[in-house]
N, C-alpha and C positions, 0 to 999 in steps of 0.2 A: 609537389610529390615528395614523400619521405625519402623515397630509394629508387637510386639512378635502374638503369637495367644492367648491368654489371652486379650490382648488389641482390637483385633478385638472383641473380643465377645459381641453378644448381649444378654440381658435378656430373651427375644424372640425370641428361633432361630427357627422359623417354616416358611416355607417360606413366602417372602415378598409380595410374589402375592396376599395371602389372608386379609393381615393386607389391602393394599392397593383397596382390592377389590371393597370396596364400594366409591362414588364419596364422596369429602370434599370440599364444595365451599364454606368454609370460609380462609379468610387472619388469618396467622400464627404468623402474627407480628401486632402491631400496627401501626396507622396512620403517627407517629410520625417518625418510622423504614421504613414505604413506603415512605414517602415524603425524605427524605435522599437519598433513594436507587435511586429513579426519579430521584433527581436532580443530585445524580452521574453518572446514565446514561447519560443525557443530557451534560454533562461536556465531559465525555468523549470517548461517540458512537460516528460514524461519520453515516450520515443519506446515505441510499443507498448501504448500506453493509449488509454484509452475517453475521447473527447470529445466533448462537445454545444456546438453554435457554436450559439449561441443568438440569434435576429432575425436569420441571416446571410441573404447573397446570392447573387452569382455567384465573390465572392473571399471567402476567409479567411483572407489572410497569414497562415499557420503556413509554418513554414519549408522549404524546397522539400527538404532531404537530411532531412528528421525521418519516419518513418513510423509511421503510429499502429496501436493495432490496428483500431479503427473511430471511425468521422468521420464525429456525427449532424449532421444540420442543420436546423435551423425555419427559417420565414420565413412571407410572404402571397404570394410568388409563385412559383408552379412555374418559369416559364422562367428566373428569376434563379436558382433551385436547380437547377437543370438543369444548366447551366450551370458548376457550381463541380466543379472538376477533384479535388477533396477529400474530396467527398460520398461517404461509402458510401451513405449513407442518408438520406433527408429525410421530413419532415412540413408539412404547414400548419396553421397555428391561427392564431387574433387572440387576444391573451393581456388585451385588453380585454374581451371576454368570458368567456372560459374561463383560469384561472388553472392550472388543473390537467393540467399536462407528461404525456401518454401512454408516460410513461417508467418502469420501476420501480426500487424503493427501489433507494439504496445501489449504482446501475449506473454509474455515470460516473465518470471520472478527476478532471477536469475542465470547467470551464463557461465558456465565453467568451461574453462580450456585445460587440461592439465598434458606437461609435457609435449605439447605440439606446436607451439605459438611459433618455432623458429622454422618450419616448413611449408610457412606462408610466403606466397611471393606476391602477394596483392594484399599485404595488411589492413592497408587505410583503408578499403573498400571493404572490409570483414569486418574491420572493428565499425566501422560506420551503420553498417546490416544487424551489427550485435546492439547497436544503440538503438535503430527502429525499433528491434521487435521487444525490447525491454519496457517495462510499465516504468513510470515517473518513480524513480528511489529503488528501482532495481539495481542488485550490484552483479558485478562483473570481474571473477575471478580467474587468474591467468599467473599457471601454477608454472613454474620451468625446474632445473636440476645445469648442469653441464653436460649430461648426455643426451646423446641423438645418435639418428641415421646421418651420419656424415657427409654420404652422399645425395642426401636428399633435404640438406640443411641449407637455406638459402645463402649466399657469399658472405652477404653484412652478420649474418651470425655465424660461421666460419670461422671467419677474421678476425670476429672481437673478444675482448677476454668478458670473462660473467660480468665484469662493470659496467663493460660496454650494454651489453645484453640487455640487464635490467637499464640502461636510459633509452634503450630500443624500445623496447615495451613500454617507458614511459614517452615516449615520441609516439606510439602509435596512440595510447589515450587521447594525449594533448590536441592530436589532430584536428578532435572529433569536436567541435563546439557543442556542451551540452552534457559533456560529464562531467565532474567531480576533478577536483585535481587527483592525481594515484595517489592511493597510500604502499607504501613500499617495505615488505618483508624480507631480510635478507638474514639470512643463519649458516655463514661457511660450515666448512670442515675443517676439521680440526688434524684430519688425515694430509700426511704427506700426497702427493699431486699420483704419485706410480701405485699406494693403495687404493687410491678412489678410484682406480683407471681398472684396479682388480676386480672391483667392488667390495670390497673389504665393506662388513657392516658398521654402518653411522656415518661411510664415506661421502655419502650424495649433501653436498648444498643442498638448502632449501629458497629459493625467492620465489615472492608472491607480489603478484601487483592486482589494487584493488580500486575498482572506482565505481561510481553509481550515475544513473541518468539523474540528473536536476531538471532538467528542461524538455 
């Protein structure tokens, strides 16, 4: 196992259903962190393919000329999946309990996570469920920033500085026998630590970790 039970822990252990209960239809990141994460998608979706936005919202920044053939969506709340102009299709889960994607094998293009990755407390069993349902040479994109729900950020990303973070995310790849080694996007700020905290615009990092099923 990657992470002790100490390292899962949140600040807030009550369940996730009620933190999430209410709709939040603001962007998490800045303008700066969206336009990166777009033009990543557009680099490397291919348009008329199966994707699963994986913990999405009311947005998905995938690029507004790209058409897929269907655009699943998870999330904990219905009106924020309502909401997103992208969705063929959505579900709810809390992946704190249920690890196991109602998805079948080998069905998906693609798997995007953006800004959620660090309120997993059962990673390797998510990422392992992301590798099932993915066809042979599907990629697997896992977008982050420095910000979060603090209280609902698991210890080990607490604790760690954004270094740590991205070899977190690459520990949770590695796990998995059968992807790709990560390829690893990392774009600081160039903002002092007390502007980005503001959100001063172009303050958010950007890292992306990127791997595909080989096997």
């Amino acid at each position: 196992m990657l992470l002790n039970t100490d390292q899962r822990a949140k600040l807030d252990p009550s369940d996730d259903r009620l933190f999430y209960e209410q709709p939040r239809l603001v962007t998490h990141v800045d303008e700066g962190f969206i336009q990166q994460l777009t033009d990543l998608y557009r680099d490397r979706l291919q348009p008329n393919t199966r994707i699963l936005d994986l913990m999405s919202s009311w947005v998905s920044h995938l690029p507004d000329e790209m058409q897929f053939e269907h655009v699943e969506g998870h999330g904990m709340n219905a009106q924020e999946l309502d909401r997103n102009p992208r969705l063929n299709h959505y579900f709810l889960q809390n992946l704190n309990q249920n690890q196991h994607l109602p998805l079948p094998d080998q069905s998906f293009d693609a798997v995007l996570n953006t800004v959620s990755v660090q309120y997993l407390q059962y990673p390797e069993a998510i990422f392992a469920d992301i590798y099932r349902i993915l066809k042979p040479g599907g990629l697997c994109i896992i977008s982050f920033s420095n910000r979060m729900f603090y209280q609902k950020a698991i210890q080990a990303w607490r604790d760690g500085t954004e270094e740590s973070r991205v070899d977190l995310v690459q520990h949770y790849v590695n796990a998995i026998p059968g992807f790709s080694p990560p390829e690893v996007i990392t774009r600081s700020s160039n903002l002092p630590m007390l502007l980005q905290l503001l959100g001063m615009p172009g303050g958010d990092p950007f890292y992306a970790i990127i791997t595909s099923r080989i096997a």
